[in-house]
N, C-alpha and C positions, 0 to 999 in steps of 0.2 A: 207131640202130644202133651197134654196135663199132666203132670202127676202132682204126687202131694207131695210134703217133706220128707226123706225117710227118718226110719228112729234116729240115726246121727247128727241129721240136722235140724235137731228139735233144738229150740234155746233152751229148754230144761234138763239138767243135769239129774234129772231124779231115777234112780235104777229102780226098775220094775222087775215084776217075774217075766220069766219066757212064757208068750203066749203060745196058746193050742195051737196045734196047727188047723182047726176051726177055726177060730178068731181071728188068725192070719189070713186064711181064705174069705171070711167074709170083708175086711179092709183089700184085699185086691177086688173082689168083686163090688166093691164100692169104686174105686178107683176106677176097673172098668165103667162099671155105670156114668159115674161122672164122666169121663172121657165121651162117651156114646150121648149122653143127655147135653151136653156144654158144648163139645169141640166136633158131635159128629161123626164121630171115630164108629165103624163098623166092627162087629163082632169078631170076623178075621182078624182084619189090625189089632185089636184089642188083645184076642187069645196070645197074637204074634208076638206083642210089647212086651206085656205084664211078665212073662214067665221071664223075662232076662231081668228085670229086676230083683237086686237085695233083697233075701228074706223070702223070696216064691219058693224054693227051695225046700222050706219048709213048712208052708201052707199043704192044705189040704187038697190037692189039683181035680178031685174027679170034683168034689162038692163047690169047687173053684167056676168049672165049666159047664156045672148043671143048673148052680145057681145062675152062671150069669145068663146063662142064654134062655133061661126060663123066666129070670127078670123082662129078658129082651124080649122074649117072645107071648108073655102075657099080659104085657104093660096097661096096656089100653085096661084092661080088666081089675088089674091090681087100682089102678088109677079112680076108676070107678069107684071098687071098695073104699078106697080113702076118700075123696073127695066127702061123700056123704057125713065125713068124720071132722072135717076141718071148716076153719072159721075164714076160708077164701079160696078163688081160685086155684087148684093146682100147680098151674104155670108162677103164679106167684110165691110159691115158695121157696126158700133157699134151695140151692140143685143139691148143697150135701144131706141137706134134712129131707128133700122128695125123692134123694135116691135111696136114704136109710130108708125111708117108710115103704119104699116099693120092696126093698130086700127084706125087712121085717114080714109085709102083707104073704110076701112070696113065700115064706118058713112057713109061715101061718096056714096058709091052705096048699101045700103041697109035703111037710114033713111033719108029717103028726106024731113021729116019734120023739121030736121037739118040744119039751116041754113048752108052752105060751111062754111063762115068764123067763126060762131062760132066752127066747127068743127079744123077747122084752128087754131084758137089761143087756144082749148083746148090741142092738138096738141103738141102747143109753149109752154104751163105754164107745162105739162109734162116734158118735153125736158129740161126746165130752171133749173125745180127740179129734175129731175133723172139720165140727159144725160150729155156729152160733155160741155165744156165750151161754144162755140160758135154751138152746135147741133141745138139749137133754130132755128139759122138762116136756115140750110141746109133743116129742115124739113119742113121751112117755104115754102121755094123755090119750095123742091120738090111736096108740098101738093098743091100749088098754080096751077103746070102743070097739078097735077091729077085731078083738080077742074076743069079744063078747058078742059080737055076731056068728065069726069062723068057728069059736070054741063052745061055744053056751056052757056043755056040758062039764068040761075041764073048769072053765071058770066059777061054777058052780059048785062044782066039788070044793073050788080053793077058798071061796070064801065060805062056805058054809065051815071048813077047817077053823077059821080064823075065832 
């Protein structure tokens, strides 16, 4: 199966904080995705993998397994959302930057306890670390239009703050 680098073998020596064990969950359920989106990998195999990897340990496991299979099982729909939000086909997109946007879409209309923007910039710190040079930005963009369909309300409030 896929996976990605772990923190060890990153070529950058720069010490960061300990992430959440949210933020840690959503990089597996990314990783799941990727696996599932790229290599094919079924939801089984995937649950089965992931958990024996560095670092699950200390992810968040229920929001791990809620998330992903809710990725997996609403896809077609999340896709939809987006699609209307982007400048090409779906299919053509990077698979790390269409799987963030499906995990972002998926916060967005199913955890409303989630603030938008922090779903937003977990989104960005994904993208910074997995995706494209400049993916950050595009996810940005595009999660910002999904926010304003799914949210109205929330996003209304925040900018009217502003």
């Amino acid at each position: 199966m896929t996976t990605f680098l772990s923190d060890s073998e990153h070529p950058h020596d720069v010490k960061e904080p300990p992430k959440s064990a949210r933020r840690l969950a959503r990089e597996f359920v990314l990783q799941g995705l990727y696996q599932w989106r790229v290599g094919g990998a079924d939801e089984a195999a995937i649950e089965a993998h992931l958990p024996e990897l560095d670092g699950f340990a200390k992810a968040d496991r229920e929001f791990f397994v809620a998330t992903l299979r809710g990725v997996m099982r609403q896809n077609e729909q999340l896709i939809e959302q987006i699609a209307c939000h982007i400048d090409r086909p779906f299919g053509e997109l990077s698979p790390v930057e269409a799987c963030i946007l499906m995990l972002g879409c998926f916060e967005m209309r199913n955890t409303p306890e989630t603030p938008y923007r922090v779903i937003i910039n977990e989104a960005i710190e994904l993208t910074k670390a997995f995706g494209g040079t400049d993916g950050h930005k595009y996810v940005n963009g595009v999660l910002d239009k999904v926010a304003a369909v799914l949210r109205p309300d929330e996003v209304a409030v925040r900018k009217k703050g502003k």
